[in-house]
Backbone bond lengths (Angstrom), bond angles and torsions (degrees), N, CA, C in turn:
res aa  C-N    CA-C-N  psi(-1)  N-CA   C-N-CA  omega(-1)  CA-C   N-CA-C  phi
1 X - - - 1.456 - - 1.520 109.47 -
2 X 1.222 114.07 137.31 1.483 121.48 173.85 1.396 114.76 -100.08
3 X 1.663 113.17 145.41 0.910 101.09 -173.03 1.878 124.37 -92.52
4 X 1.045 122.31 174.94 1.396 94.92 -172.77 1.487 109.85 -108.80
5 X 1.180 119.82 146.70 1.417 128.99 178.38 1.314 101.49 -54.18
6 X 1.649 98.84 164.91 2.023 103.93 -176.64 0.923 91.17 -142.77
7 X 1.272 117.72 153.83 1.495 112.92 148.19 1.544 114.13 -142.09
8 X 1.157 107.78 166.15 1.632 127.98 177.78 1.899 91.69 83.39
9 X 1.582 117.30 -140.15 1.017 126.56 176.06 1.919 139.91 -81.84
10 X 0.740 156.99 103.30 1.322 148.53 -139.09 1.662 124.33 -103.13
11 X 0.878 148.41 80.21 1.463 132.84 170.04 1.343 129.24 -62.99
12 X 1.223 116.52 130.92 1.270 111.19 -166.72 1.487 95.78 -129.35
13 X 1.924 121.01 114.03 1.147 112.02 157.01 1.571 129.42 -56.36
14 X 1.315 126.86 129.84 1.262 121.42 138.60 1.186 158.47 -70.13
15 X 1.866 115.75 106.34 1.409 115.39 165.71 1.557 124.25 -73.07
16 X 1.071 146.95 124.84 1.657 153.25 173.90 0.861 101.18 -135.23
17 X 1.714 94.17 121.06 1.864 104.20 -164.89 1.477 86.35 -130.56
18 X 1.307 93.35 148.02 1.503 121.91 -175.62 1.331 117.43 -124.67
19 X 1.103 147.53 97.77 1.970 132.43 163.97 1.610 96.61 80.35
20 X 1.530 109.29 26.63 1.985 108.75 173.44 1.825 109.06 101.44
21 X 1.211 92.76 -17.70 1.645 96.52 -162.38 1.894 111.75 -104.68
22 X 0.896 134.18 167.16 1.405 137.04 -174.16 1.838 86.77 -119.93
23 X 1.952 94.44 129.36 1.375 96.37 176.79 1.175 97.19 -150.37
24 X 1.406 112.45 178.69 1.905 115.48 162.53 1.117 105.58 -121.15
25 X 1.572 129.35 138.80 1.327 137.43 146.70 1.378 131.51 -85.52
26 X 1.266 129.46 178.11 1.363 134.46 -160.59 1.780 86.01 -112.39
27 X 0.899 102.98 119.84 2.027 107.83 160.70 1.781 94.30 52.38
28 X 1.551 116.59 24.15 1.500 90.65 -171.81 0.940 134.27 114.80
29 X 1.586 118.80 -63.81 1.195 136.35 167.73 1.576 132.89 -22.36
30 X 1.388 141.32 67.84 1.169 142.11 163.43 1.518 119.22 -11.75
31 X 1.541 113.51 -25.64 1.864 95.05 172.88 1.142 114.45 -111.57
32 X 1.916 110.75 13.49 1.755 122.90 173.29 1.139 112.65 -105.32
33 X 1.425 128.95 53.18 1.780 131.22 164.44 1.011 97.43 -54.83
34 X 1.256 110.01 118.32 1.542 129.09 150.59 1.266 121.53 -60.85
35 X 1.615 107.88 -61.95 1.367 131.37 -167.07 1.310 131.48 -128.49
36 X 1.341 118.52 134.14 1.382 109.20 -160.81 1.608 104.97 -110.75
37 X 1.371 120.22 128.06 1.168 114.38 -172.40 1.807 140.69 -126.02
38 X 1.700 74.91 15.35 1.538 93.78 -170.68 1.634 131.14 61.04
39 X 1.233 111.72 -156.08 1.909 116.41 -155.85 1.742 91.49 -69.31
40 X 1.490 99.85 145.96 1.638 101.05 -171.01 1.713 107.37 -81.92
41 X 1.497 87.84 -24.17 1.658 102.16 173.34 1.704 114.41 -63.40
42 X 1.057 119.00 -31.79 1.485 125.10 172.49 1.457 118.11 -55.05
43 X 1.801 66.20 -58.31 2.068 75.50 -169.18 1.192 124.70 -43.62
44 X 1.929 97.37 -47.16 1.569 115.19 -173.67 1.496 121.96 -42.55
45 X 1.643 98.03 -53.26 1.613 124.89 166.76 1.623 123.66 -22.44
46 X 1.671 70.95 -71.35 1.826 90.60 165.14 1.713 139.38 -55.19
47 X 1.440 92.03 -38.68 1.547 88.42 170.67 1.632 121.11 -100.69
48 X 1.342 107.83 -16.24 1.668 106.07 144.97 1.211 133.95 -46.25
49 X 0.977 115.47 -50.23 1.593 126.59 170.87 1.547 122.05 -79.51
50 X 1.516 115.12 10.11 1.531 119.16 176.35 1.321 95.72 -125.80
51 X 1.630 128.45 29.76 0.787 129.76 171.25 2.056 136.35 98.94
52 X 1.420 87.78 -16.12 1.500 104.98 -178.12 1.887 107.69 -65.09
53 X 1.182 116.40 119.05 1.578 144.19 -157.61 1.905 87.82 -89.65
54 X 1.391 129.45 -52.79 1.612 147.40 -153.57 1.770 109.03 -137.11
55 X 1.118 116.30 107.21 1.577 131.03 -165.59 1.572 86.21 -114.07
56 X 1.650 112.97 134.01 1.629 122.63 -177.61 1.745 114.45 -102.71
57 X 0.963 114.40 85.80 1.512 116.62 -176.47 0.979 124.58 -48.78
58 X 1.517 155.92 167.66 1.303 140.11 170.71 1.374 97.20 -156.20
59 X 1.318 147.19 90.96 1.558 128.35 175.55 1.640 109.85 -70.73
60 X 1.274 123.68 72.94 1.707 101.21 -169.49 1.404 131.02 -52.86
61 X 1.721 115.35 -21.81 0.994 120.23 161.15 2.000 126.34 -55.11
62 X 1.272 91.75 -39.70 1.391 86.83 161.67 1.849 119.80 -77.32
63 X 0.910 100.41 -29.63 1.728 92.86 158.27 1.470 143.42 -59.00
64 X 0.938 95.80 -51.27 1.155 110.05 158.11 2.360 129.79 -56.15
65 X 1.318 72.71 -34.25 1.582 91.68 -174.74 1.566 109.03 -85.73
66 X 1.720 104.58 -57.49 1.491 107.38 -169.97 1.668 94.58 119.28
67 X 1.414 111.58 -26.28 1.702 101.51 -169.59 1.245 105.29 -115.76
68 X 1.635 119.87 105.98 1.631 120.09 173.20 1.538 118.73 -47.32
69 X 1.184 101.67 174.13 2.145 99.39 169.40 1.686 89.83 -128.40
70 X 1.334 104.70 99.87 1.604 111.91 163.09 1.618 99.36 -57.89
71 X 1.014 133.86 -20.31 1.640 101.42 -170.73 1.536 103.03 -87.44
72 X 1.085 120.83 -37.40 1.241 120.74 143.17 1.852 121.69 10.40
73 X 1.314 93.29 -105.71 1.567 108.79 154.88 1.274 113.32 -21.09
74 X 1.486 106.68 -70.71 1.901 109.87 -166.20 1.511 109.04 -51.43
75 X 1.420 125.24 -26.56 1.020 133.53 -146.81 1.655 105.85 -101.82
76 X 1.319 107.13 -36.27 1.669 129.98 162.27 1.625 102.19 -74.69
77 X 0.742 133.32 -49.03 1.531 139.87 174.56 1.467 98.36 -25.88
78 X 1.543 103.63 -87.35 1.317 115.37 179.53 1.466 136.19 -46.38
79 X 1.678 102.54 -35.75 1.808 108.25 167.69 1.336 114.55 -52.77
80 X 1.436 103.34 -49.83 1.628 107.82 -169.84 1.530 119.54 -62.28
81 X 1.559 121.51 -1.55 1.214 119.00 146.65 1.496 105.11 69.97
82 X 1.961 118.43 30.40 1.500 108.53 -169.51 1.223 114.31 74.51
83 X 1.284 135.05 -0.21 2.065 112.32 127.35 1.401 115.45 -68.76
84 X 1.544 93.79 143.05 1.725 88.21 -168.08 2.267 114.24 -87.41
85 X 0.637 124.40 170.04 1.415 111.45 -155.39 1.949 91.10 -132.43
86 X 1.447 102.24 126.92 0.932 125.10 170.16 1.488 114.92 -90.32
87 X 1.221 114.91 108.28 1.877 110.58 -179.47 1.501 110.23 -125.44
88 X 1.200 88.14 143.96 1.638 122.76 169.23 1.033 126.27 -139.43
89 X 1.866 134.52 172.98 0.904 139.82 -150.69 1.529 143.43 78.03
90 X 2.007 97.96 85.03 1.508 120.32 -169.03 1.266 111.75 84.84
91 X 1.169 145.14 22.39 1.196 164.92 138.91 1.574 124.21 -20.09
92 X 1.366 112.78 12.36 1.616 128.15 -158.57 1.262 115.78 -66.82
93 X 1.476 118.40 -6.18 1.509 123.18 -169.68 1.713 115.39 -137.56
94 X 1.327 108.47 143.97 1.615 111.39 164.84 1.411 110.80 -45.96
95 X 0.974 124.39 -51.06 1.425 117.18 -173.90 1.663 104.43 -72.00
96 X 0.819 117.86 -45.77 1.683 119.25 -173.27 1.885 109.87 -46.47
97 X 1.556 92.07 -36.61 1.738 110.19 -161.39 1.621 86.28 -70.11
98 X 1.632 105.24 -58.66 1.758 105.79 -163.51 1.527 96.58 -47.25
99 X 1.610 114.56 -51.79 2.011 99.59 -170.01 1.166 93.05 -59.38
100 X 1.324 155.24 -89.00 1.279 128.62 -151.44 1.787 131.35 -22.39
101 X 1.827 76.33 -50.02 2.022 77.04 -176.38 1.634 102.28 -56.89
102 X 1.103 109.68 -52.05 1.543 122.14 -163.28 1.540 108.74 -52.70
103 X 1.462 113.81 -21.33 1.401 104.97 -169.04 1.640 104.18 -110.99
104 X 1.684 108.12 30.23 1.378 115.50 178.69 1.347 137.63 99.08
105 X 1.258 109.00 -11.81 1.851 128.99 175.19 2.109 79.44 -61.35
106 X 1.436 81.25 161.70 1.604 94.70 -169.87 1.858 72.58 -131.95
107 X 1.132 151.56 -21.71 1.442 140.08 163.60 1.599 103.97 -138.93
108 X 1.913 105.81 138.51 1.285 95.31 163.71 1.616 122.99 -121.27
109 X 1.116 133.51 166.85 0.748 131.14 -178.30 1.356 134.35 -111.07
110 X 1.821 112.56 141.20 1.764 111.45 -157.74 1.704 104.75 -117.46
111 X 1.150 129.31 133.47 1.940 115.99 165.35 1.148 111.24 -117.64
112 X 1.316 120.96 -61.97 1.644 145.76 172.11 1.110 110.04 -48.70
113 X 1.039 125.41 -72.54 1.552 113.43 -176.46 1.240 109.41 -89.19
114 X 1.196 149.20 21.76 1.545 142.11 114.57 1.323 141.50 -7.81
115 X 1.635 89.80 -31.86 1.611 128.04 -169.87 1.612 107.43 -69.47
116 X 1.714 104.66 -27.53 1.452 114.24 -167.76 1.075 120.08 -114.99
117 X 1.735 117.58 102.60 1.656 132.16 -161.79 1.500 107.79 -32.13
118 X 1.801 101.33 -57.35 2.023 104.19 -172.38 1.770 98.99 -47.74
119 X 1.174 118.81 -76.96 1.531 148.58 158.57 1.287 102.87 20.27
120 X 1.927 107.84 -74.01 1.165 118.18 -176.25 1.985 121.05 -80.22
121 X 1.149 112.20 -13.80 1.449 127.19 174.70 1.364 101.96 -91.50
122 X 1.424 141.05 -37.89 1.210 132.29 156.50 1.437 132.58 -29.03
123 X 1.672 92.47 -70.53 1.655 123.67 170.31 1.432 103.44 -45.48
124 X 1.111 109.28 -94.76 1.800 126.64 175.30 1.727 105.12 0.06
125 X 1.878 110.01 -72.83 1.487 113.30 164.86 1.209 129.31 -30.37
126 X 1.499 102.59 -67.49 1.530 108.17 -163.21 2.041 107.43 -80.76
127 X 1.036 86.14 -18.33 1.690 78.66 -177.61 1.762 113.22 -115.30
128 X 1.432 118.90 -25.35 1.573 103.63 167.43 1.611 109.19 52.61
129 X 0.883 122.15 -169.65 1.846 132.41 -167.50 1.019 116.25 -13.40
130 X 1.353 111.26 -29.45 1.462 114.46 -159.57 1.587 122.67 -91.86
131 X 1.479 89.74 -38.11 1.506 103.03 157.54 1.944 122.37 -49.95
132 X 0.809 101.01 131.72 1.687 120.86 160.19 1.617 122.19 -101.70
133 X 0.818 144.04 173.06 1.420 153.07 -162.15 1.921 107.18 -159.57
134 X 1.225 127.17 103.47 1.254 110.54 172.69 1.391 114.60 -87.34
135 X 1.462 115.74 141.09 1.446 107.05 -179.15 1.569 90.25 -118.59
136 X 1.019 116.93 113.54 1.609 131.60 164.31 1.213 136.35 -98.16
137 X 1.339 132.65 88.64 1.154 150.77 175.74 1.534 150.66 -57.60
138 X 1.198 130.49 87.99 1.384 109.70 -176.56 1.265 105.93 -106.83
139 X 1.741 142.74 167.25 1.391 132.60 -167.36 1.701 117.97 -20.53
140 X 1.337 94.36 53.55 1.617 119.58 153.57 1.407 111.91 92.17
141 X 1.178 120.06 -3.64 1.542 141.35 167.04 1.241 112.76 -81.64
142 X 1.939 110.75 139.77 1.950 96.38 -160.54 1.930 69.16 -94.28
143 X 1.796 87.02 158.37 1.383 110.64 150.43 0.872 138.93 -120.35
144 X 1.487 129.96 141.42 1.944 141.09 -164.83 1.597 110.00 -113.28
145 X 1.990 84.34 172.10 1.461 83.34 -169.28 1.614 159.32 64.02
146 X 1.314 90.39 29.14 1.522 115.56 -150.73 1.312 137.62 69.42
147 X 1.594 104.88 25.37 1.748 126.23 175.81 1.596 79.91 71.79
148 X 1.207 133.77 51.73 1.621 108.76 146.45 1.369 121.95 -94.77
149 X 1.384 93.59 -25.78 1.659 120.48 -168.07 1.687 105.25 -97.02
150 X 1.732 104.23 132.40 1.883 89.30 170.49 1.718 95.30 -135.78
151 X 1.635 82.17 123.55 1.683 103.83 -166.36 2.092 94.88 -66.11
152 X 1.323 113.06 -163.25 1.332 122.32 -173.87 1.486 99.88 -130.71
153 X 1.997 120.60 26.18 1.030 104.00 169.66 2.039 110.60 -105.86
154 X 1.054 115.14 168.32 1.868 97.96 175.96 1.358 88.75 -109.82
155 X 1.120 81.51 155.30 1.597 107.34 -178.84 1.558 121.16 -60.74
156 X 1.146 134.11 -43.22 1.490 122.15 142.50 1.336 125.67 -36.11
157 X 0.912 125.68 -29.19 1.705 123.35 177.13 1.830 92.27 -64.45
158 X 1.320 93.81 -81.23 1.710 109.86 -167.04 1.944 98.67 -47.99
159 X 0.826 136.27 7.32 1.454 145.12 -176.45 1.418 86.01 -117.38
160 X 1.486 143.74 -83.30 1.091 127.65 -158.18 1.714 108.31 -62.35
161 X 1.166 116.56 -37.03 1.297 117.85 174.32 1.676 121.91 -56.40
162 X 1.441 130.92 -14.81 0.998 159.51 173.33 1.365 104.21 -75.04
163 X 1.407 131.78 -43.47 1.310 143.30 -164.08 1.387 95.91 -84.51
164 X 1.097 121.73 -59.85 1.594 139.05 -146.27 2.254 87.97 -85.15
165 X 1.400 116.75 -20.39 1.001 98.63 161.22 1.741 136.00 -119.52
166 X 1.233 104.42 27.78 1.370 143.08 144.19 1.891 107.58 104.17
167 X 1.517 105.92 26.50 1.309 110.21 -179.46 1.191 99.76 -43.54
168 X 1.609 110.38 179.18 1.607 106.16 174.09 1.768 104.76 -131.52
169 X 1.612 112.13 -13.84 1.052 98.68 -172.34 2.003 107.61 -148.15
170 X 1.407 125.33 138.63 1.112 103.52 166.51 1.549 125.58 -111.14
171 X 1.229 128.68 -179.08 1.223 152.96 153.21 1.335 125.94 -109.12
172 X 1.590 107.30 110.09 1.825 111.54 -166.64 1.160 120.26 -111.99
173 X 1.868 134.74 74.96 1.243 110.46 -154.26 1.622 94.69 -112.64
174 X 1.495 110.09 152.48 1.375 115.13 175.55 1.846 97.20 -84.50
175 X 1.545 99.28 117.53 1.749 107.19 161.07 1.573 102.93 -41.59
176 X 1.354 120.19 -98.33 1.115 142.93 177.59 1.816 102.20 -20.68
177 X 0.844 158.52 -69.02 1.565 152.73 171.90 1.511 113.65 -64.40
178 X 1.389 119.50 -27.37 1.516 94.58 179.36 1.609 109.97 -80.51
179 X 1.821 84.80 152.16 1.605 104.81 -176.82 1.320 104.55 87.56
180 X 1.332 131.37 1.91 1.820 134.16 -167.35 1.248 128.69 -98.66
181 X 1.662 102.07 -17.18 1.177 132.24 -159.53 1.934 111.75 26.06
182 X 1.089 91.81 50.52 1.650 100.06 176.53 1.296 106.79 -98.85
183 X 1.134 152.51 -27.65 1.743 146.89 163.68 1.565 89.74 152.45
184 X 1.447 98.20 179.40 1.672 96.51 177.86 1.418 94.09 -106.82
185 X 1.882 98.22 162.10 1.466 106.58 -176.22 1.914 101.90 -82.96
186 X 1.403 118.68 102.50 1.335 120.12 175.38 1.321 116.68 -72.34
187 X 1.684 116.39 -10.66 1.750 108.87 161.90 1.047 124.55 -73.71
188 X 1.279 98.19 -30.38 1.937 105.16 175.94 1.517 106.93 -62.09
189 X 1.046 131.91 -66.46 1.335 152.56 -161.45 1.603 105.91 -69.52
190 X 1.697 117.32 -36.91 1.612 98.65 171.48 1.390 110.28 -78.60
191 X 1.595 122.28 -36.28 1.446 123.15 156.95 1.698 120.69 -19.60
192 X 1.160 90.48 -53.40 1.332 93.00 -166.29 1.468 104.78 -67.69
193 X 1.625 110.66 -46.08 1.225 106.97 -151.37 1.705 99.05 -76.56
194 X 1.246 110.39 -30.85 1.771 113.21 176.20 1.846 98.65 -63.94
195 X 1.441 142.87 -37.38 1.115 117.08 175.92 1.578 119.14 -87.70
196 X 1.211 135.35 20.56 1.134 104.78 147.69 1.512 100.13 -161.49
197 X 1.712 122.48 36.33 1.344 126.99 163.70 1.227 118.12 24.48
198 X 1.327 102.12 50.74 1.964 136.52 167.69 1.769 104.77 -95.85
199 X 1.303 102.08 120.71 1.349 111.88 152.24 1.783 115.92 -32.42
200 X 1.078 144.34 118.81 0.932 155.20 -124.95 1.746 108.71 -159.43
201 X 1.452 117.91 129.13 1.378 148.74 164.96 1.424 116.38 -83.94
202 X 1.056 152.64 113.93 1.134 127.01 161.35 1.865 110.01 -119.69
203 X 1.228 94.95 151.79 1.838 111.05 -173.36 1.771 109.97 -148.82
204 X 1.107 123.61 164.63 1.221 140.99 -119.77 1.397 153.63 15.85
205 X 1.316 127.27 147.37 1.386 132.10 165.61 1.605 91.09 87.49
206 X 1.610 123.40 22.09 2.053 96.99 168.87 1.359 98.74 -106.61
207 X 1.485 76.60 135.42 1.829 96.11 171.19 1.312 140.05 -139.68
208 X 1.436 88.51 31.16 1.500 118.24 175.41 1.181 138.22 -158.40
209 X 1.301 131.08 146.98 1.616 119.76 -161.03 1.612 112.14 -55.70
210 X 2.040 79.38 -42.18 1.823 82.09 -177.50 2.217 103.66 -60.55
211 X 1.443 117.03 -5.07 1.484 84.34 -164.12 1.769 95.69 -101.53
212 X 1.508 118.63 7.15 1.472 132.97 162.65 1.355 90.84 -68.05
213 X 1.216 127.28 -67.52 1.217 132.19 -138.87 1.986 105.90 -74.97
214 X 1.320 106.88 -18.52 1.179 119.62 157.79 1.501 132.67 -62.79
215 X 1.673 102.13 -53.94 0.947 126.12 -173.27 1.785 120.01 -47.66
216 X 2.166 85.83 -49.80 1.216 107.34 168.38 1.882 124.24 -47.76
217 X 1.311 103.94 -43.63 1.797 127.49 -161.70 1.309 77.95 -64.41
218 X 1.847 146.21 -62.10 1.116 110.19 -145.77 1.651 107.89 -117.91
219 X 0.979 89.97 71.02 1.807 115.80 169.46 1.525 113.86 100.62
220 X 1.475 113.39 -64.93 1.478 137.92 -169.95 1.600 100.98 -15.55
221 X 1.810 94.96 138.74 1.536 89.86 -159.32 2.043 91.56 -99.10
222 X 1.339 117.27 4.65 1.363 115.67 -164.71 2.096 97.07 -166.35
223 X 1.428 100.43 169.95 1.632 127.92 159.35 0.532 96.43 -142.89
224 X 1.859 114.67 150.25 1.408 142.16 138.52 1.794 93.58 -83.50
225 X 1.507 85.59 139.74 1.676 118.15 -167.65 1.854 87.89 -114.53
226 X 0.933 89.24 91.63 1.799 88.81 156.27 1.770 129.36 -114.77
227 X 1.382 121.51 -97.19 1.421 123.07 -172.16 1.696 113.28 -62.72
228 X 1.722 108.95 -21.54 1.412 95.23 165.71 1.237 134.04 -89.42
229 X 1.286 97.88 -9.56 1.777 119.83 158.41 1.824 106.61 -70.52
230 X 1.039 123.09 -78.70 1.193 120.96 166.77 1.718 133.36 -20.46
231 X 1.405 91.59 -36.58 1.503 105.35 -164.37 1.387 106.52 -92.98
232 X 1.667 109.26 -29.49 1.494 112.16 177.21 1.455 114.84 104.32
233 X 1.344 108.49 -14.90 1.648 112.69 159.80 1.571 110.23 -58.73
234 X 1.018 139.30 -16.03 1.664 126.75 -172.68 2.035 80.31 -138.12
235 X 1.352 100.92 154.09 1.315 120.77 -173.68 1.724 99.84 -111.01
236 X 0.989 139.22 136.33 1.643 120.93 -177.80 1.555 97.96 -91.12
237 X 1.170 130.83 -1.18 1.720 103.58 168.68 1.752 103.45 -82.72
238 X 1.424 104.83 -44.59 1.663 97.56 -179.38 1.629 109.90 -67.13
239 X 1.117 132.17 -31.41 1.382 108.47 146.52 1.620 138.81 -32.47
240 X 1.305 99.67 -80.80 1.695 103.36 151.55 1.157 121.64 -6.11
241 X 1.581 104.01 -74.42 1.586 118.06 177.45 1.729 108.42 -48.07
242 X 0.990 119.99 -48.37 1.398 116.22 -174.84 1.874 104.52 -72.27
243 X 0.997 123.53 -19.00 1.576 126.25 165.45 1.392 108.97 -80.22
């Protein structure tokens, strides 16, 4: 599957499925469901058909673990009815990334093993566009392993290091704000985007058109729309509209 070109700004709802179910957590946290969101296959359905072009996968169980559930994917693949599906979660290996592509993700997504120069110059080669890069953040330090772990690198480094090994695209979410609906952290995210002038994702803590509409002003080529989508504070067509 190819992926499809975009242009201008992008929203991307988020599914993060946990134990079968689509939920939100607080900072992450597996025993802080926020939100309960039912079959991931629904959801997908649903926000395909209200217009969403890019659906954001999250297997947290594979995050947490290290071992994705490709059927998973296959199974979201198909709901989304031709939105193309961005997945992540435990993604630590070349081979892990190819099953993803193979089982229909049109991009997959890497955090953890990001960490590892060969790893990430490997990836970068063999996969180009399709690849993602998560840059995960807690007070400016990326975090691994399903954000349990917070390494001693900042996230601009591992962003410029991303550049310098020919990634093509990132993902910038603040640990600490997602699921908070407190705004997104825009220092993190111009940081990022000034160290390695990468097309850029950004996710957590937006919860408002005006904080899309921010997001947009300082470069960011996309959001992931999660708990304020979920929650019903942001509508995903007036999102849209603001893309």
């Amino acid at each position: 599957m190819q992926e499809a070109v975009e242009s201008g700004f992008t929203v991307l709802p988020a599914l993060d499925v946990l134990e079968g179910r689509c939920v939100r957590l607080a900072g992450g946290d597996r025993e802080h469901v926020t939100i309960e969101g039912g079959d991931p296959c629904e959801a997908a359905t649903r926000f395909a058909a209200g217009g969403a072009q890019f659906l954001h996968l999250v297997d947290l169980d594979g995050a947490f673990s290290g071992t994705p559930t490709l059927e998973l994917v296959q199974r979201v693949v198909v709901a989304a009815n031709g939105a193309h599906i961005q997945a992540g979660g435990g993604y630590r290996t070349i081979a892990a990334v190819e099953s993803a592509l193979a089982a229909g993700a049109a991009r997959a997504i890497v955090g953890t093993a990001a960490l590892s120069p060969r790893f990430l110059r490997e990836a970068a080669t063999q996969f180009g566009e399709r690849l993602v890069v998560a840059v995960d953040a807690r007070d400016g330090l990326v975090v691994v392993d399903g954000w349990a772990r917070t390494s001693a690198l900042p996230a601009p480094e591992l962003a410029r290091a991303c550049a310098q090994a020919g990634v093509r695209r990132l993902l910038v979410t603040s640990a600490t704000r997602d699921g908070s609906l407190a705004g997104p952290d825009l220092d993190l995210l111009e940081s990022v985007i000034e160290a390695s002038c990468l097309p850029v994702l950004a996710a957590g803590g937006i919860a408002s058109l005006d904080d899309l509409i921010r997001i947009k002003g300082i470069g960011c080529e996309g959001a992931v729309l999660g708990s304020a989508l979920w929650s019903g504070r942001v509508r995903l067509a007036d999102a849209l509209q603001v893309a």
